[in-house]
Structures are given as structure tokens and as C-alpha cells.
Wavefront OBJ file of the C-alpha trace (Angstrom):
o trace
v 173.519 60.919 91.355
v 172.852 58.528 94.970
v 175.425 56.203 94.819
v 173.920 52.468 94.610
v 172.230 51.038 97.753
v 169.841 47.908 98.170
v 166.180 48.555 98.247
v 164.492 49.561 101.220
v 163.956 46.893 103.759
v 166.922 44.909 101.878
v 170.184 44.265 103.432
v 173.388 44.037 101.289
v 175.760 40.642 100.940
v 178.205 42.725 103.164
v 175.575 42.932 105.581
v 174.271 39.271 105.028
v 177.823 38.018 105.399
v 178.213 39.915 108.788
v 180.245 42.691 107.832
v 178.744 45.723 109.270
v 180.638 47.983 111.503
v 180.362 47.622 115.319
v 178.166 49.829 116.446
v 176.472 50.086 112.749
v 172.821 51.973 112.428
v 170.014 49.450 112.698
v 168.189 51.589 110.015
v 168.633 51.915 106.361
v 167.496 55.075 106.020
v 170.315 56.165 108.565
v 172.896 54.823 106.844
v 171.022 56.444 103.497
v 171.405 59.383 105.128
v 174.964 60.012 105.877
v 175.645 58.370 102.523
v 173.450 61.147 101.292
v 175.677 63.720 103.089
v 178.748 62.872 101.885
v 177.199 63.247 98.224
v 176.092 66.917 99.286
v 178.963 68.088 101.010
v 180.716 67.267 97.342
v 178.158 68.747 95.265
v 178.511 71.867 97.746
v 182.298 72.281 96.444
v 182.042 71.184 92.920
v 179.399 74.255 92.785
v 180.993 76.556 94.369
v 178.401 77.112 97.551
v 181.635 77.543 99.537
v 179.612 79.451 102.609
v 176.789 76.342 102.540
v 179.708 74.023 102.237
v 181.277 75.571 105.390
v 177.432 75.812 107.635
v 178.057 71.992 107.322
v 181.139 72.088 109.597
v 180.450 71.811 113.327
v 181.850 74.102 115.587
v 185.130 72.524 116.258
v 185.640 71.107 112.680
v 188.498 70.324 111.129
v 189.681 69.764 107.312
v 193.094 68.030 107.187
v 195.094 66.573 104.308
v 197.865 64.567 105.979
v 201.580 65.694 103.897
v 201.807 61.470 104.410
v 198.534 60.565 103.530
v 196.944 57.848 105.287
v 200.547 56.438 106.683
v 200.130 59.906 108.806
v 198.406 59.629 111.839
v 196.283 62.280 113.419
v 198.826 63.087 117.151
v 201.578 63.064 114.643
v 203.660 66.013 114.488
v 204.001 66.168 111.340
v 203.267 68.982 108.790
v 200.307 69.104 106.838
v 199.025 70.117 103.130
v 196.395 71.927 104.955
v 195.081 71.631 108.561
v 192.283 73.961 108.960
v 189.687 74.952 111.317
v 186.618 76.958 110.724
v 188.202 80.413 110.900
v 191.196 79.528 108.514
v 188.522 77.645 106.024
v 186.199 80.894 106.352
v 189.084 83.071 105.574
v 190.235 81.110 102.246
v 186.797 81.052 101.647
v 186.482 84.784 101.751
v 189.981 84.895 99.239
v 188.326 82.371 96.962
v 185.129 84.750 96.615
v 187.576 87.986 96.456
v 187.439 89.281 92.608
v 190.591 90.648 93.512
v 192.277 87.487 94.103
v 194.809 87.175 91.453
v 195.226 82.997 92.334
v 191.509 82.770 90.543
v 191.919 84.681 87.389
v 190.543 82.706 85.592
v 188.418 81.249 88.296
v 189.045 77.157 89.567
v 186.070 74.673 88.991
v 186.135 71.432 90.330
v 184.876 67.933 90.030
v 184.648 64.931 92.615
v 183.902 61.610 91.546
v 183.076 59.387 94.730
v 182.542 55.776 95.148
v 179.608 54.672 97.294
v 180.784 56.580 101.139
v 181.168 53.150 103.464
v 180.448 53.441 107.279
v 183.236 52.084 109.130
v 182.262 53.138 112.785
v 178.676 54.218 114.310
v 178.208 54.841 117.611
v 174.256 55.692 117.721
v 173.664 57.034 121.698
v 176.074 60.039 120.727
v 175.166 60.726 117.182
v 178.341 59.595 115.752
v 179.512 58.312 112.675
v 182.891 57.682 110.533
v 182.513 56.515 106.893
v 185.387 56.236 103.909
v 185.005 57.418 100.738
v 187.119 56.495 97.545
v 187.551 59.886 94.902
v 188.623 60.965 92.529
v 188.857 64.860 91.856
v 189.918 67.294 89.368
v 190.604 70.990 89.414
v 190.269 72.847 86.402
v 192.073 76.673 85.932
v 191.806 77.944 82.476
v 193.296 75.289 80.210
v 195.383 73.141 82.966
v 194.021 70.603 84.772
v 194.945 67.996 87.831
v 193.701 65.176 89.094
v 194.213 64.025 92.566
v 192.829 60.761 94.071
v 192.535 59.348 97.065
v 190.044 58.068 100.610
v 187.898 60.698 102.264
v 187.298 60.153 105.763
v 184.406 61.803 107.296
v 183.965 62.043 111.179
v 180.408 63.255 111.446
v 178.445 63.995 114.041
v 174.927 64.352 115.001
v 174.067 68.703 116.600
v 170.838 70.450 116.382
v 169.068 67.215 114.233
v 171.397 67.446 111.701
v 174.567 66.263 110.847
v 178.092 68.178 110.886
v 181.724 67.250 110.152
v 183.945 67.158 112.596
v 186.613 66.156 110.978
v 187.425 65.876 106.845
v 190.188 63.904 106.008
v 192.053 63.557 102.923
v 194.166 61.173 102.351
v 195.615 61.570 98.569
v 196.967 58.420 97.210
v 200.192 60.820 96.276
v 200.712 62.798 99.245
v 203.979 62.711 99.714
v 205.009 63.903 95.908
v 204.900 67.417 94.816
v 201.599 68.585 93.961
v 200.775 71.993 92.151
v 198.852 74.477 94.635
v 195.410 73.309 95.261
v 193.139 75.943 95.422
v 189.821 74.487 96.198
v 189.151 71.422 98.970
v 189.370 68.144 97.485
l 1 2 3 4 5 6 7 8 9 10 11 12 13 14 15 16 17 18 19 20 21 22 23 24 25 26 27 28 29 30 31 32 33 34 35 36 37 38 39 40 41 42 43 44 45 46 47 48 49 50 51 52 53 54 55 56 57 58 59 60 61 62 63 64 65 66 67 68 69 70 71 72 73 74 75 76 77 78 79 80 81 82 83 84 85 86 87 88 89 90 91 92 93 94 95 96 97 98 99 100 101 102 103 104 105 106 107 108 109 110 111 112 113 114 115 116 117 118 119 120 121 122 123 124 125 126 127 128 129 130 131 132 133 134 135 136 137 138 139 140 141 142 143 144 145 146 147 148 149 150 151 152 153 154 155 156 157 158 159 160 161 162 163 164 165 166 167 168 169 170 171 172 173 174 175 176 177 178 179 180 181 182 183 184 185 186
């Protein structure tokens, strides 16, 4: 499902009211897009398509969930729920897909529930964009179940006429309680 967006040509009250981002794309359809993105990169997860998932992460990517959420910020040395770059999210990939892994007998499924992904900083000569994204997301392991919530924060950037993430954020409203093990990427 596309979250909600004016019509084409439209601008919303936000928008009307002056409250775009500096820097904001002059086009619709650009701002469509990355919205777009965000939606995919979810639906990636929630089905699984771990190794498309990952083709979506640019070269230096990073996926981070801050251990103090969105208090935490990013030069602070501070541990981390996960901090991963492309080689350590290819190699928990590679677990996850492993029928050997005893973590996913039964196997996790997942869920994400996003509000409408808002642009917060655009800087069009480089091809690059930061949006937040209120979720809510449940993993599911047999018969237990968690939900986590929280803001996504997407650092995208433009390579190759496409988009990639160069940075995931996660900032879960609860971050600095115990959580069970979280075996998929919220």
C-alpha cells in the first residue's frame, strides 16, 4: 500500500504553509519516489528478499540501532544494539538463510507498519536525501511475538540512477529497556 500523498501537481497544507525542508525536491514525483523506497526497502524484509534488501545498501552503508535511541548521537561512543556494515549485514544474512541455524527453527516472519516516510533534508546537486519514518514492527517465531516501535531514519543517496542507503537508523521508542534478541532488521 503507497502511503497517502496529494495528487499530482498538488502541493500539501505542509507545503502551502511553508514547511518543506531546506533544500526540499522541487518535484513531486521525487519526493514520490523516495517515499516509494522506503515502502520497498520494508516490503524487502517483511518478505524475506534479504539479498535484494541488502543490493539496496550503498557501498559504505550502514544499519545502526542506537542502545539510546534517538537521545544517542551518531560520534557517540556508545554501544549499539547493532551497528553494521555491509559485510556484517551479508554475513547475518547468510545465518538467517542457513537451514542449519538453530536461532530460526521455526523460522522469524516479520511485519512493518510505517507512517507516510517525511523528508526532512534534500540536498538535490549531490543526490541526497534524509527522510523519518514512524513504525511499528513485529517479529513473529512460532507462537511468541514482539512488537517494537519507533522513527526510521533513512540517509539515502543518489549512485548509478538509483537510490541507496547510506545509513538506516533505528531509533526504538524503548531502546534503552531489555529487549528479547531480534533476529531480523526492524
Amino acid at each position: 500500500m503507497s502511503p497517502a500523498r496529494p495528487p499530482d501537481g498538488a502541493t500539501s497544507l505542509l507545503e502551502e504553509q511553508g514547511h518543506r525542508p531546506k533544500g526540499a525536491p522541487s518535484s513531486a514525483a521525487t519526493e514520490r519516489e523516495l517515499q516509494d523506497f522506503i515502502v520497498q526497502e520494508a516490503r524487502l524484509i517483511d518478505t524475506r528478499q534479504l539479498d535484494d534488501w541488502l543490493a539496496l545498501f550503498a557501498d559504505n552503508g550502514r544499519y545502526w540501532i542506537p542502545l539510546n535511541g534517538a537521545a544517542q548521537s551518531e560520534g557517540d561512543a556508545v554501544n549499539a544494539l547493532a551497528d553494521e556494515d555491509r559485510l556484517l549485514l551479508s554475513l547475518r544474512i547468510e545465518r538467517l538463510k542457513n537451514p542449519r541455524a538453530h536461532s530460526q527453527r521455526p523460522p522469524s516472519q516479520c511485519q512493518h507498519v510505517l507512517q507516510t516516510p517525511r523528508l526532512v533534508r534534500a540536498d538535490e546537486p549531490t543526490g541526497r536525501y534524509e527522510l523519518l519514518t514512524p513504525f511499528l514492527y513485529v517479529e513473529a517465531q512460532g507462537d511468541r511475538q514482539q512488537l517494537l516501535t519507533g522513527t526510521l531514519r533513512h540517509r539515502l543517496v543518489r549512485h548509478d540512477g538509483g537510490l541507496r542507503i547510506e545509513l538506516k537508523r533505528v531509533d526504538l521508542l524503548n531502546a534503552g529497556e531489555a529487549l528479547p534478541a531480534i533476529q531480523l532488521f526492524p
